[in-house]
Backbone of each chain as ProteinMPNN parsed JSONL, in Angstrom:
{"seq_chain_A": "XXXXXXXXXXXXXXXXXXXXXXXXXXXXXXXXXXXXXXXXXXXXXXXXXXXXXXXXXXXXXXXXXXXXXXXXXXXXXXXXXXXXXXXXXXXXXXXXXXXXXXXXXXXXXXXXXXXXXXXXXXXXXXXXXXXXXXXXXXXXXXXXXXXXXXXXXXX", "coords_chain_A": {"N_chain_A": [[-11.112, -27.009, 16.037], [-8.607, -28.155, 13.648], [-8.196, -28.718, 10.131], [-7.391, -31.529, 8.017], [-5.046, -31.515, 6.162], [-4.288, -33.746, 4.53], [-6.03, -35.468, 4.772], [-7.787, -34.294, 3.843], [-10.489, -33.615, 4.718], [-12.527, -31.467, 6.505], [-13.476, -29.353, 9.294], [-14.571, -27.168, 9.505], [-14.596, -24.898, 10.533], [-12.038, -24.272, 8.82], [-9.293, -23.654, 9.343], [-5.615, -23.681, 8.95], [-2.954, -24.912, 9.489], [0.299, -23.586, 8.522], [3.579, -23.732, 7.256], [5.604, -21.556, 5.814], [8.201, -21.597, 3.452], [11.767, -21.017, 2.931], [12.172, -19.691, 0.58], [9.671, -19.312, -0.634], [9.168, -16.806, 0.319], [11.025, -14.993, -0.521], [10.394, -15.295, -3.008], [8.022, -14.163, -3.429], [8.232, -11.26, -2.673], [9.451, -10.653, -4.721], [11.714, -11.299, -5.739], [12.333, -12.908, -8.08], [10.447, -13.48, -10.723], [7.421, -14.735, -9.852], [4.216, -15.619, -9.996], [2.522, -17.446, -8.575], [3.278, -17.474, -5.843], [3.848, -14.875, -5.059], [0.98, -14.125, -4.927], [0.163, -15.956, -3.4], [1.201, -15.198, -0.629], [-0.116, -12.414, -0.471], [-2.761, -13.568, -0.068], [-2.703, -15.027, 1.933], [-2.434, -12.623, 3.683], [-4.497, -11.035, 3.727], [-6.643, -13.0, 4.091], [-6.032, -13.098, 7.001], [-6.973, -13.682, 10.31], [-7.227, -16.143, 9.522], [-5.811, -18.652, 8.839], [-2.684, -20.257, 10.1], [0.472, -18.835, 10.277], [3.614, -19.928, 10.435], [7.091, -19.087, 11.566], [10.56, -20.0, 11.957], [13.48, -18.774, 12.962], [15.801, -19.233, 11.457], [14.301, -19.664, 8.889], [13.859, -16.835, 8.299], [16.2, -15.47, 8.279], [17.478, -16.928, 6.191], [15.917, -15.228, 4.31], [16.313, -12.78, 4.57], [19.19, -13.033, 3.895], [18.73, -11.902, 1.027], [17.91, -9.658, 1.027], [17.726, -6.509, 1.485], [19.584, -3.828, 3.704], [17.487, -2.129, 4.296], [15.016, -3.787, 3.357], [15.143, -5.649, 4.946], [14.552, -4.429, 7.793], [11.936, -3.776, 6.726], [11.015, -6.211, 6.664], [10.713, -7.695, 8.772], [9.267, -5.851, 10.699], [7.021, -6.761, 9.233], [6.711, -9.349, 9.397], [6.003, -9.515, 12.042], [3.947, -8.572, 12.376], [2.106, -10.237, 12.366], [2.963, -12.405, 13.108], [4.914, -14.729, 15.548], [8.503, -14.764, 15.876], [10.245, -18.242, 16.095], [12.766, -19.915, 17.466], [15.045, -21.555, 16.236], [16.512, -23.332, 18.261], [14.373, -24.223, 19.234], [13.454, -26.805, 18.008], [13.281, -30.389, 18.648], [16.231, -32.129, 18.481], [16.226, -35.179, 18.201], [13.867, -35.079, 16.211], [14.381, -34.369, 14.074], [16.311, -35.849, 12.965], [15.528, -38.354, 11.828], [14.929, -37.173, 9.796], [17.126, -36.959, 8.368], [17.937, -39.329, 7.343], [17.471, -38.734, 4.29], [17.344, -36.215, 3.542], [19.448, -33.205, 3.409], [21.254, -31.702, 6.555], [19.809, -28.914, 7.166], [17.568, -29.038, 5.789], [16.136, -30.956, 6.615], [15.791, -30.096, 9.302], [14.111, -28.333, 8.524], [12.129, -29.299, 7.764], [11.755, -30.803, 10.292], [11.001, -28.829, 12.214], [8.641, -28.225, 10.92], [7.176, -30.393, 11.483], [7.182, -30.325, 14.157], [5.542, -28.118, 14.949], [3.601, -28.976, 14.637], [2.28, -28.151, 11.716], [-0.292, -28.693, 8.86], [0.852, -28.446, 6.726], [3.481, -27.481, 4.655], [5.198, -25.03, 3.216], [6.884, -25.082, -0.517], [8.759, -23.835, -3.002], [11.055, -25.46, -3.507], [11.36, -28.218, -5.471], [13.228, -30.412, -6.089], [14.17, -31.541, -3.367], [12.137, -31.303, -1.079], [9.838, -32.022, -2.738], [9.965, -34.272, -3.753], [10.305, -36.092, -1.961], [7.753, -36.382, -0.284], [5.924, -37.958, 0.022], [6.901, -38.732, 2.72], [6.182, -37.08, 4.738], [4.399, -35.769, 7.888], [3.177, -34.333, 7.074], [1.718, -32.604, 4.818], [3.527, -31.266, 1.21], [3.272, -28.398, -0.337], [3.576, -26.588, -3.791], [3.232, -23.006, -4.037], [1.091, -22.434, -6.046], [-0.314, -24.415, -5.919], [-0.824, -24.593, -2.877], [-2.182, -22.101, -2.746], [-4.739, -22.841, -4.19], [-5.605, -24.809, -2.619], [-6.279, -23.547, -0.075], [-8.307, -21.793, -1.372], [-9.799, -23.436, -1.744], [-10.944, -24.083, 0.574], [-12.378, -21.68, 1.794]], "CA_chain_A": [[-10.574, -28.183, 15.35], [-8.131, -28.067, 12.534], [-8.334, -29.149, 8.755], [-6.852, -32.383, 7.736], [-4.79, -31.324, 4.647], [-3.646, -34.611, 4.265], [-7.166, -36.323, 4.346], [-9.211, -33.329, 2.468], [-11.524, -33.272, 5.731], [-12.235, -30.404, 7.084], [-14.709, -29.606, 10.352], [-16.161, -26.115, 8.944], [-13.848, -23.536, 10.494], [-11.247, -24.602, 7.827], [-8.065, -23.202, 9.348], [-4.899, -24.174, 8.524], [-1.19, -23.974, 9.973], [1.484, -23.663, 7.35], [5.036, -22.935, 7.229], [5.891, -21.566, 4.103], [9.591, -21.917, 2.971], [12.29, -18.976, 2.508], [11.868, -19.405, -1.082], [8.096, -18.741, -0.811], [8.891, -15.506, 1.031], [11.418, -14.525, -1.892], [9.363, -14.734, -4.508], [6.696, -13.036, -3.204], [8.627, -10.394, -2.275], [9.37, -10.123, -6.26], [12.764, -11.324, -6.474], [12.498, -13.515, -9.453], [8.84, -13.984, -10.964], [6.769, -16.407, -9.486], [2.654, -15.173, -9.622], [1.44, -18.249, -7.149], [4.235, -16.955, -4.631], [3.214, -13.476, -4.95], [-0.753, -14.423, -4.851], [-0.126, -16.703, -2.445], [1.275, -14.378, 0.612], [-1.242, -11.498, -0.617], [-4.247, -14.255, 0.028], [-2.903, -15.044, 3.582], [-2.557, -11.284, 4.204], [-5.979, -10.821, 3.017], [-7.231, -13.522, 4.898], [-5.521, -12.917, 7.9], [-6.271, -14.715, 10.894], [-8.035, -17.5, 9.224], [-4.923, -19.542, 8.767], [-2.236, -19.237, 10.976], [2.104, -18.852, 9.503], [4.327, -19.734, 11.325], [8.302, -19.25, 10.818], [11.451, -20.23, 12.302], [14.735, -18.12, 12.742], [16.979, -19.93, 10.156], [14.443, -19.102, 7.423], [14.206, -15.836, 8.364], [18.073, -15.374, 8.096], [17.479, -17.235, 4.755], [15.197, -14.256, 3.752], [17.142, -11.762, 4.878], [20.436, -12.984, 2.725], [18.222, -11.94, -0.411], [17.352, -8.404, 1.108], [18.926, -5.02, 1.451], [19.278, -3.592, 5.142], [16.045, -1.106, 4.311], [13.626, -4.243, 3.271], [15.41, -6.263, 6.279], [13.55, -3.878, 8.497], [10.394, -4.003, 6.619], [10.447, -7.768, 6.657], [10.822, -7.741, 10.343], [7.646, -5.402, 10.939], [5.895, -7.397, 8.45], [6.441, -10.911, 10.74], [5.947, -9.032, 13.564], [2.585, -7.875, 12.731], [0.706, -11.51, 12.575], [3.401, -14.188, 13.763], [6.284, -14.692, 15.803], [9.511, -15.662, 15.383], [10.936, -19.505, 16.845], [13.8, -19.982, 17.815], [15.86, -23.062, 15.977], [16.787, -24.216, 19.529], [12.699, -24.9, 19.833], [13.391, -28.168, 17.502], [14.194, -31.17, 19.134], [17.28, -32.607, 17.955], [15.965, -36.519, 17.832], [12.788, -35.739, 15.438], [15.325, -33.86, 12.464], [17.287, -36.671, 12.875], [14.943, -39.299, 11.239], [14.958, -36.698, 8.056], [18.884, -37.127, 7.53], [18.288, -40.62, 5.453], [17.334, -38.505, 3.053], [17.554, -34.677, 3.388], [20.37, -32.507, 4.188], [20.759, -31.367, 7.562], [19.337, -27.575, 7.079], [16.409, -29.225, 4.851], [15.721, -32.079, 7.445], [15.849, -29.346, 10.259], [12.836, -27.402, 8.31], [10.809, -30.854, 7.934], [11.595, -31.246, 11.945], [10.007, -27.321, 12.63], [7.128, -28.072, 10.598], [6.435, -31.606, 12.063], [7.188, -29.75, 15.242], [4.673, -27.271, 15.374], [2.255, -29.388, 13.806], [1.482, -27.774, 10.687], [-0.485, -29.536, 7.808], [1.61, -27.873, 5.338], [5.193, -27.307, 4.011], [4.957, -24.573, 1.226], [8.052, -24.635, -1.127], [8.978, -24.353, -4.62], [11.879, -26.681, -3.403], [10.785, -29.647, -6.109], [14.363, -31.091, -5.819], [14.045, -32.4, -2.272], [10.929, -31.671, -0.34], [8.3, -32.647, -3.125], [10.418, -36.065, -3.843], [9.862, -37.445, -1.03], [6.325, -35.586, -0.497], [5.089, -38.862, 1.466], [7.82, -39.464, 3.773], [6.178, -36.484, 5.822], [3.531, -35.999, 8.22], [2.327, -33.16, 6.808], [1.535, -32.069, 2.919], [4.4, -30.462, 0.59], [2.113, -27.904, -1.918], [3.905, -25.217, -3.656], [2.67, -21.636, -3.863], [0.309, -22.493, -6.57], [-1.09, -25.899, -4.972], [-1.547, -24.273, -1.798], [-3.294, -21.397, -2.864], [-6.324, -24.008, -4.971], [-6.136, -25.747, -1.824], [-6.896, -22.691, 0.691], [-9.381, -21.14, -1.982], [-11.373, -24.605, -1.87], [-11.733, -24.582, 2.146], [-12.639, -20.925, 1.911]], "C_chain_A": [[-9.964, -27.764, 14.01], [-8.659, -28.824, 10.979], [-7.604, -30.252, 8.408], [-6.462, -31.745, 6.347], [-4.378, -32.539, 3.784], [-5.079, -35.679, 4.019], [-8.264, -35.27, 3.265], [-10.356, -33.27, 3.596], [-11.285, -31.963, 6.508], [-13.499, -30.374, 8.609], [-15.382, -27.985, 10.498], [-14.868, -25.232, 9.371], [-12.748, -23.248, 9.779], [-9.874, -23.778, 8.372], [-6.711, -24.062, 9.156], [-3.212, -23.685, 8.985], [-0.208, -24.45, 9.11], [2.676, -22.99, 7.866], [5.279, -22.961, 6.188], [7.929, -21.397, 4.234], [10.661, -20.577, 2.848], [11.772, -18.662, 1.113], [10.586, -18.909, -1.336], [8.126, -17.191, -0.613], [9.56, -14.686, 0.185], [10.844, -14.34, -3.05], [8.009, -14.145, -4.871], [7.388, -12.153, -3.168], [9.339, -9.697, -3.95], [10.748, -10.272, -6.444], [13.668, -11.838, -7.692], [10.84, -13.701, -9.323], [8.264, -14.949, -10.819], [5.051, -16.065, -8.975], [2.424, -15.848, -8.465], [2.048, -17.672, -5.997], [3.784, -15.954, -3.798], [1.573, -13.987, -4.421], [-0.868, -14.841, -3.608], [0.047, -15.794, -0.693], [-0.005, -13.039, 0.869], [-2.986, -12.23, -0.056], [-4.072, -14.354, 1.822], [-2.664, -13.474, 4.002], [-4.314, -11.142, 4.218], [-7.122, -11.522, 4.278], [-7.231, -13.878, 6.226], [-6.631, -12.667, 9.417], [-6.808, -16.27, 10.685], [-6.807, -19.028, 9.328], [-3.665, -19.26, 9.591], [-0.396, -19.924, 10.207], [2.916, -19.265, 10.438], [5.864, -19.656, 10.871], [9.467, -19.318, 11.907], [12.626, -19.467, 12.311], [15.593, -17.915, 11.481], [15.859, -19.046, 8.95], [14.088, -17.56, 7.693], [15.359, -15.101, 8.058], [18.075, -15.415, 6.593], [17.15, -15.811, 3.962], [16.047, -13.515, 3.675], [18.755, -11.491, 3.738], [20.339, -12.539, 1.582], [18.072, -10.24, -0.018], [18.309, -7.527, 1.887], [18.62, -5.128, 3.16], [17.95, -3.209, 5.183], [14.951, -2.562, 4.583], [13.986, -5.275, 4.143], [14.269, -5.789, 7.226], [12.36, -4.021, 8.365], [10.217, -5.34, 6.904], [10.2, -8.413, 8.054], [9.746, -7.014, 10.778], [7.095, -6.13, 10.278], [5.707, -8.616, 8.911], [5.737, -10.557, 11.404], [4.58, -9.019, 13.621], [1.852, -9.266, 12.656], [1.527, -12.84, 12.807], [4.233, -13.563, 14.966], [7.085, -15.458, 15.273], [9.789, -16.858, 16.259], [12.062, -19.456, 16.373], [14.515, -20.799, 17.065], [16.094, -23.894, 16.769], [14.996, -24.955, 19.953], [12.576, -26.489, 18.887], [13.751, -29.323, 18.287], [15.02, -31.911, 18.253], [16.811, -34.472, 17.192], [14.928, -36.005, 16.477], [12.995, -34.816, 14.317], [16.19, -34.948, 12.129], [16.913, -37.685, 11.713], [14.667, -38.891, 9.971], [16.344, -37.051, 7.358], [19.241, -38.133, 7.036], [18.342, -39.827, 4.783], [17.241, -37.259, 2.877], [18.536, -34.307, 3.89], [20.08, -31.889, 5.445], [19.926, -29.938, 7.445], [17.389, -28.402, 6.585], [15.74, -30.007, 6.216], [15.094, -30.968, 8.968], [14.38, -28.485, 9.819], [11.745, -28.358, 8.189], [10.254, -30.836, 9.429], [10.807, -30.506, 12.241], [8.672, -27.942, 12.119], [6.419, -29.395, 10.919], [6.142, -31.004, 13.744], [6.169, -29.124, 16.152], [3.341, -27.441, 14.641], [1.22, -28.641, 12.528], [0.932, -28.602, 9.768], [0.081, -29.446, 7.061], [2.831, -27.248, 5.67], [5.285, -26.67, 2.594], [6.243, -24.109, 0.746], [8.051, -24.633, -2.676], [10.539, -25.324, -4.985], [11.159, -27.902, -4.289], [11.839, -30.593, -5.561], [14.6, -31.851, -4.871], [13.118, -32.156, -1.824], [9.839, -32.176, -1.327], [8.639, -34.092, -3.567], [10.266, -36.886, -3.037], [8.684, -36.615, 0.048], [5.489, -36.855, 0.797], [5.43, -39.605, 2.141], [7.396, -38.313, 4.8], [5.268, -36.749, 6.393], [2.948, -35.011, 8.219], [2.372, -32.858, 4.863], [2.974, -31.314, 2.078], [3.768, -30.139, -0.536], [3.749, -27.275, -1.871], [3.043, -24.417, -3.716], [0.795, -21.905, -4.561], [-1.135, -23.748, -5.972], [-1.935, -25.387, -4.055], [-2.114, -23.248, -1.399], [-5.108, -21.525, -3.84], [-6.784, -24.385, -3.668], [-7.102, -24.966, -1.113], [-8.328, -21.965, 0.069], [-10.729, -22.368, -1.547], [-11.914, -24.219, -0.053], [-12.302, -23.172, 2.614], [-13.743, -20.48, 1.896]], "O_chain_A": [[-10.65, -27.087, 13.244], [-9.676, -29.516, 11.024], [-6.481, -29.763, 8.535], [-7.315, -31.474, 5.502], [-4.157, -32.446, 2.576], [-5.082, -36.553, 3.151], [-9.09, -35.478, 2.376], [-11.352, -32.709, 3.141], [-10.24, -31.521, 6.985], [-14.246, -31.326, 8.835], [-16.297, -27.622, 11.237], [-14.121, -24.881, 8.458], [-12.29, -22.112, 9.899], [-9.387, -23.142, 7.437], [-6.875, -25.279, 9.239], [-2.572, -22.64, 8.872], [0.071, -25.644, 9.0], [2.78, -22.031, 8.631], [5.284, -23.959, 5.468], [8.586, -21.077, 5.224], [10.327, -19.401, 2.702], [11.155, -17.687, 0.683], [10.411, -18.094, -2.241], [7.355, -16.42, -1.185], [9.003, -13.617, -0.065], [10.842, -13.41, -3.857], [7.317, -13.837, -5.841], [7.266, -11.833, -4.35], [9.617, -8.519, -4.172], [11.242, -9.495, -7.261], [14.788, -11.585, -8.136], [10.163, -13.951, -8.326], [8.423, -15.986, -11.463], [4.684, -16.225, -7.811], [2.16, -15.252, -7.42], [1.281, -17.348, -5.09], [3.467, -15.902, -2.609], [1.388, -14.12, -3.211], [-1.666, -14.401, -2.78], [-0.818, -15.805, 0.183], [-0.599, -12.762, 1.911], [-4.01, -11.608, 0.228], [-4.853, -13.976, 2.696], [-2.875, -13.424, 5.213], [-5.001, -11.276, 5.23], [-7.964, -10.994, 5.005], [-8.029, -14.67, 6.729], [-7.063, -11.529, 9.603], [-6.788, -17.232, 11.453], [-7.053, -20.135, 9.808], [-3.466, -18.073, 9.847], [-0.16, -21.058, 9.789], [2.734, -18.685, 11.509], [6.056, -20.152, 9.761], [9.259, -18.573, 12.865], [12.978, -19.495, 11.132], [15.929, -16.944, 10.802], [16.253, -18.098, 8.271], [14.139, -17.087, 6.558], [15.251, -14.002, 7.514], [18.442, -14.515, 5.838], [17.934, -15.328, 3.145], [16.695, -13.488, 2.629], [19.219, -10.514, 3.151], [21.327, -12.538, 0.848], [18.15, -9.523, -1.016], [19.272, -7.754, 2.62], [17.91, -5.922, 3.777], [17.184, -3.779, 5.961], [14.229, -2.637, 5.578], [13.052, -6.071, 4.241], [13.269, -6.465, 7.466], [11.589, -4.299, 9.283], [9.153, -5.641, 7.445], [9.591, -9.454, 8.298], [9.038, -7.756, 11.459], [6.102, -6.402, 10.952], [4.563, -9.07, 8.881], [4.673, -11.159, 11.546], [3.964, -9.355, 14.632], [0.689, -9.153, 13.041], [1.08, -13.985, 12.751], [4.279, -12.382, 15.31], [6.892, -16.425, 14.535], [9.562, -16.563, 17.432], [12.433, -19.099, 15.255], [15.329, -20.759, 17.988], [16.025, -25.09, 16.484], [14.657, -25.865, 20.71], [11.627, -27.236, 19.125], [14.893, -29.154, 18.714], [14.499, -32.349, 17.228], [17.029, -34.849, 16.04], [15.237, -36.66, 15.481], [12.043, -34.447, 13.629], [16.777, -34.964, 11.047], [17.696, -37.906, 10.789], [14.284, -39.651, 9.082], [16.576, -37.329, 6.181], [20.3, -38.307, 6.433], [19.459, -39.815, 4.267], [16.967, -37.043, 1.697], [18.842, -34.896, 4.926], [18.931, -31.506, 5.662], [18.868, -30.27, 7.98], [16.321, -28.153, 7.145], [14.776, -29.467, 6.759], [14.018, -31.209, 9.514], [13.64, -28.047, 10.7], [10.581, -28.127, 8.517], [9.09, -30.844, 9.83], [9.73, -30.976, 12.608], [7.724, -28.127, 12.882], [5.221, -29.532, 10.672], [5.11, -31.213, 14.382], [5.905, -29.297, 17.341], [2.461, -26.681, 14.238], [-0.005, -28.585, 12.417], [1.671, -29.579, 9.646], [0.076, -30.422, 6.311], [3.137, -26.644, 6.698], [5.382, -27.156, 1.467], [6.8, -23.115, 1.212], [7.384, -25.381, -3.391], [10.997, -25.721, -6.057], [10.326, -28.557, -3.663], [11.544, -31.451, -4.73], [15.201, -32.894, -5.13], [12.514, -33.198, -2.08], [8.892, -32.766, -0.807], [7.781, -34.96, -3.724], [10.118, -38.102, -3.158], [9.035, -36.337, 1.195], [4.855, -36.714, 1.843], [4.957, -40.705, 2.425], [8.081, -38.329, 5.823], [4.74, -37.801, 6.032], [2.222, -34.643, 9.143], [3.256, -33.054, 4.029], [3.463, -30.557, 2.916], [3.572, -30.88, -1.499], [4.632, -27.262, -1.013], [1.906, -24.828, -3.487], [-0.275, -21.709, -3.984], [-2.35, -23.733, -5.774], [-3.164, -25.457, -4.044], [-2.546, -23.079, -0.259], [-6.068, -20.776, -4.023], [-7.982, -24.383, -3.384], [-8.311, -25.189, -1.17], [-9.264, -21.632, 0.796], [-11.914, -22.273, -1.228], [-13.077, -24.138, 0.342], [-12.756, -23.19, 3.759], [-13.927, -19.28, 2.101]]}, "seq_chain_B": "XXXXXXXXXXXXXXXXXXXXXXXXXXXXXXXXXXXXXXXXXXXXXXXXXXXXXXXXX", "coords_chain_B": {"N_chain_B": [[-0.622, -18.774, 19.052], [-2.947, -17.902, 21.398], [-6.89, -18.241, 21.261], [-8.025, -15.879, 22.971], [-6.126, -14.045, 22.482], [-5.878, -13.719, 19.8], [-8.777, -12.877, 18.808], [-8.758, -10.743, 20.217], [-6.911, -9.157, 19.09], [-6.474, -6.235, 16.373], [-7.488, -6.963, 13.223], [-8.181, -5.711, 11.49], [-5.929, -3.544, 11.374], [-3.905, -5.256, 11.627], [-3.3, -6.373, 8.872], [-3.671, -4.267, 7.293], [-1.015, -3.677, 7.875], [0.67, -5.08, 7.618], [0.364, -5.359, 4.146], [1.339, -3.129, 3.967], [3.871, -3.123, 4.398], [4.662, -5.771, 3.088], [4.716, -4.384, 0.577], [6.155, -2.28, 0.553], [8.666, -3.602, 0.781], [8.621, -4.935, -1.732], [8.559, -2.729, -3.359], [11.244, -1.418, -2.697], [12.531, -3.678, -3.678], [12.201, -3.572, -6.537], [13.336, -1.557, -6.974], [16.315, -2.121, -6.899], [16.284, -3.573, -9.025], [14.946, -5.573, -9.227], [11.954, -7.941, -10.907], [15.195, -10.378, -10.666], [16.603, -10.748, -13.645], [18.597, -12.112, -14.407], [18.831, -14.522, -13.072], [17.633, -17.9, -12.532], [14.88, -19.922, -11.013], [15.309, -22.158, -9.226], [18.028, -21.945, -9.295], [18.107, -19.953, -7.653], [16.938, -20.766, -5.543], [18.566, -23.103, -4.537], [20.858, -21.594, -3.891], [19.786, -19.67, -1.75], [19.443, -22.584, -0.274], [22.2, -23.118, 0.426], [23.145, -21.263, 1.823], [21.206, -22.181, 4.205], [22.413, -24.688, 4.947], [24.565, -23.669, 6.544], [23.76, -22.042, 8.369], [22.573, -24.029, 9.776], [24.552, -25.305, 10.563]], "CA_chain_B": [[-1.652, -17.677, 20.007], [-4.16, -18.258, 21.993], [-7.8, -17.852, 20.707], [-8.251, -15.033, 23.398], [-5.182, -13.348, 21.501], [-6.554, -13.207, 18.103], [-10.023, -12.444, 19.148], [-8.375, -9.121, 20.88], [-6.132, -8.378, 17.635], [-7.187, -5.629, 15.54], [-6.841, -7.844, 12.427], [-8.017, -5.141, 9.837], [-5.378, -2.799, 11.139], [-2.747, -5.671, 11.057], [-3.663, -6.535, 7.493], [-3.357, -2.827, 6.254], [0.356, -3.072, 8.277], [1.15, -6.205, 6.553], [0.222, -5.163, 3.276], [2.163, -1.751, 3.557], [5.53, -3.673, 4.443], [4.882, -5.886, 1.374], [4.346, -2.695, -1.103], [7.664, -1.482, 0.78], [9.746, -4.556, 0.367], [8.527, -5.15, -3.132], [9.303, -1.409, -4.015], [12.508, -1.551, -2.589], [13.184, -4.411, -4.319], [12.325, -2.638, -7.855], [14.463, -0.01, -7.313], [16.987, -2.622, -6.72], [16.758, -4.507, -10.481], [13.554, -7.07, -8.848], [12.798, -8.981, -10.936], [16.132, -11.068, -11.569], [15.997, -11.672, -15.211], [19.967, -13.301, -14.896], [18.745, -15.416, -11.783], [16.122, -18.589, -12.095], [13.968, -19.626, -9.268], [16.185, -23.175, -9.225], [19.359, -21.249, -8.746], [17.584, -18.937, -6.366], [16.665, -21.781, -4.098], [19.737, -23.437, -4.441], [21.998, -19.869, -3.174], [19.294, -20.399, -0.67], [19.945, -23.677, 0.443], [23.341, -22.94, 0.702], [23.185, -20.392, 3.373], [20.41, -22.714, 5.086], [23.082, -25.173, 5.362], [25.677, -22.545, 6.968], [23.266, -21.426, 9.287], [22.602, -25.231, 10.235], [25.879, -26.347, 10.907]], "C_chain_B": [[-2.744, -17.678, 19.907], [-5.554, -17.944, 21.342], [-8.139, -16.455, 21.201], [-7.684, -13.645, 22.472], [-5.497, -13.051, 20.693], [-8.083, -12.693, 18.076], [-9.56, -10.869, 19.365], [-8.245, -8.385, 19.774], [-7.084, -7.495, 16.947], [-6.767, -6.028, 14.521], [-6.988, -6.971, 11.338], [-6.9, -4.061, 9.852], [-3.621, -3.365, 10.955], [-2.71, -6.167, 9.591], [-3.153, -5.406, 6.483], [-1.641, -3.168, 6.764], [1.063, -3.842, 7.679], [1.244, -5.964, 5.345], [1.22, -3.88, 2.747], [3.896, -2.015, 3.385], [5.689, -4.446, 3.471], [4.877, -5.327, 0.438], [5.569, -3.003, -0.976], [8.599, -2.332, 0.129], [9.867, -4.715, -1.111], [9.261, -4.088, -3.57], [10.948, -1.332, -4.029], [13.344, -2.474, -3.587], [13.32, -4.082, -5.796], [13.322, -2.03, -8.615], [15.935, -0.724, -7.231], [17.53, -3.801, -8.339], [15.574, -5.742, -10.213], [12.834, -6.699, -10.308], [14.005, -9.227, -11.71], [16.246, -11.558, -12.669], [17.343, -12.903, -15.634], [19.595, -14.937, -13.551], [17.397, -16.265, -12.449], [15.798, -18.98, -11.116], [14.815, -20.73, -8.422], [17.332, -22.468, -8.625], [19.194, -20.391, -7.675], [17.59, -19.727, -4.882], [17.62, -22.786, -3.917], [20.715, -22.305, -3.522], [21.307, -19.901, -1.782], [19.761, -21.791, 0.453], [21.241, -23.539, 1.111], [23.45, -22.457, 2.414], [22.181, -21.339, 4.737], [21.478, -23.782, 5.567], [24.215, -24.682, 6.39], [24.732, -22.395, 8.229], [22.658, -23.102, 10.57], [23.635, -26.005, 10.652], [26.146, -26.413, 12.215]], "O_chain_B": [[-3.498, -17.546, 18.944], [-5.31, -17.02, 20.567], [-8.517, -15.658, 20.342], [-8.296, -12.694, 21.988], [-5.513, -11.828, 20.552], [-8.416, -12.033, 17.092], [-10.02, -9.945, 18.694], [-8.914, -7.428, 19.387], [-8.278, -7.779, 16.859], [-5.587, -5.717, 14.354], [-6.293, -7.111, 10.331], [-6.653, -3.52, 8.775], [-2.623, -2.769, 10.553], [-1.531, -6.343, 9.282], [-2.547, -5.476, 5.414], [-0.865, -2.853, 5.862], [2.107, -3.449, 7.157], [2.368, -6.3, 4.972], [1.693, -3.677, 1.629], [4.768, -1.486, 2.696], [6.661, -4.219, 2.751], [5.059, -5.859, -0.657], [6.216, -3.68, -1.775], [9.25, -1.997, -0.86], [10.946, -4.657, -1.7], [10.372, -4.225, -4.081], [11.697, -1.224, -5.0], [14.415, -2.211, -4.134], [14.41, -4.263, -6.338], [13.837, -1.92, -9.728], [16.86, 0.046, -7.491], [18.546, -4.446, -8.598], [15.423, -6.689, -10.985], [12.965, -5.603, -10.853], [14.219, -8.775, -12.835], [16.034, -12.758, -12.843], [17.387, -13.857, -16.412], [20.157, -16.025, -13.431], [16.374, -15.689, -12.817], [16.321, -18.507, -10.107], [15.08, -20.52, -7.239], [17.484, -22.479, -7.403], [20.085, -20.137, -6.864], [17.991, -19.481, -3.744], [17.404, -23.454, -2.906], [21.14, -22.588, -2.402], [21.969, -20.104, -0.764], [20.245, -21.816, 1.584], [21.356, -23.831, 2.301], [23.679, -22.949, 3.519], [22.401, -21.195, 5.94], [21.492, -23.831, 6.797], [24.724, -25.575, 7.066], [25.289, -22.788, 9.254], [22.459, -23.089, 11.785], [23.584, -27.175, 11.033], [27.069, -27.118, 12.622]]}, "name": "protein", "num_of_chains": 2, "seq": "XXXXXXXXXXXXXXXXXXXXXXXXXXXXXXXXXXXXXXXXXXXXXXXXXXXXXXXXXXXXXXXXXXXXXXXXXXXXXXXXXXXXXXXXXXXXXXXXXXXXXXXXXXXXXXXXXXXXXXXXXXXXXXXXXXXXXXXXXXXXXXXXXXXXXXXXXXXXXXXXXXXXXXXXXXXXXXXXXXXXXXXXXXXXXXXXXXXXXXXXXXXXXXXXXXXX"}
């Protein structure tokens, strides 16, 4: 049984399925300073398979636009070793749709994935659009810092 | 993946493999000018967005 991140209940084995954001994966990766970012990927390494990542194509791509060919490669063994990748075509088209009142399509499309694959969590340092409308989802929007208090508490 | 799946996994030797590809990437990125001191995190995730839109169209 999973963790309600959205009620604060948990049922003891406290796991947790997140999709963290490209931006999360950038600033861990040290391309502008951001400690919770950093902290935050080092904790799910750490704690690795307690919680489980999951990531999508697109932000993969995203990642990738920030990184050389060399740390391309590494970033691609470094998925590899505790997720997989999804596809973009694994979204259905109707349930991104109902984000495009109010998010751009790309943004609305990463809401859809993570309603998709039922995660509790959406970790971005996106403030600008995903934490504005924070309880139009059906899942949590921490950032880095948030949702490494949160994971420490159910730990 | 399945519970069977992660039960199997050798999780402390994907942990060390994980951890070695984040050194790498980080390093790399070092040697590359990381961190951006002309870039903020706003504009970062904006240049971002961008391409997320591109790749969404």
């Amino acid at each position: 049984m999973r963790t309600s991140a959205r009620s604060g209940k948990n049922s003891g084995s406290n796991p947790l399925l997140l999709v963290l954001d490209s931006n999360e994966y950038v600033f861990a990766f040290g391309f502008v300073k951001n400690t919770a970012s950093e902290e935050l990927l080092e904790f799910l390494i750490e704690n690795l398979p307690v919680h489980d990542i999951r990531i999508v194509r697109t932000i993969v791509e995203e990642v990738n636009s920030k990184l050389s060919p060399e740390q391309t490669k590494e970033f691609f063994a470094f998925i590899n070793a505790f997720t997989s990748v999804d596809e973009k075509w694994v979204v259905p088209f109707d349930l991104g749709e109902k984000y495009l009142a109010f998010l751009k399509k790309g943004d609305a499309a990463i809401a859809a994935y993570t309603e998709f694959v039922g995660a509790q969590a959406l970790v971005s340092e996106n403030r600008k659009h995903f934490h504005t409308h924070k309880g139009r989802f059906p899942f949590v929007v921490w950032d880095a810092a948030t949702c490494l208090k949160e994971l420490k508490k159910l730990s | 993946m399945s519970k069977v799946a992660v039960r199997d996994k050798n999780w402390t030797a994907i942990r060390q493999q994980a951890k070695k590809h984040l050194a790498r990437i980080r390093e790399l990125g070092r040697q590359r000018g990381w961190p951006k001191s002309d870039a903020t995190q706003a504009q970062v995730i904006e240049d971002i967005r961008k391409v997320r839109e591109k790749l969404w169209e």
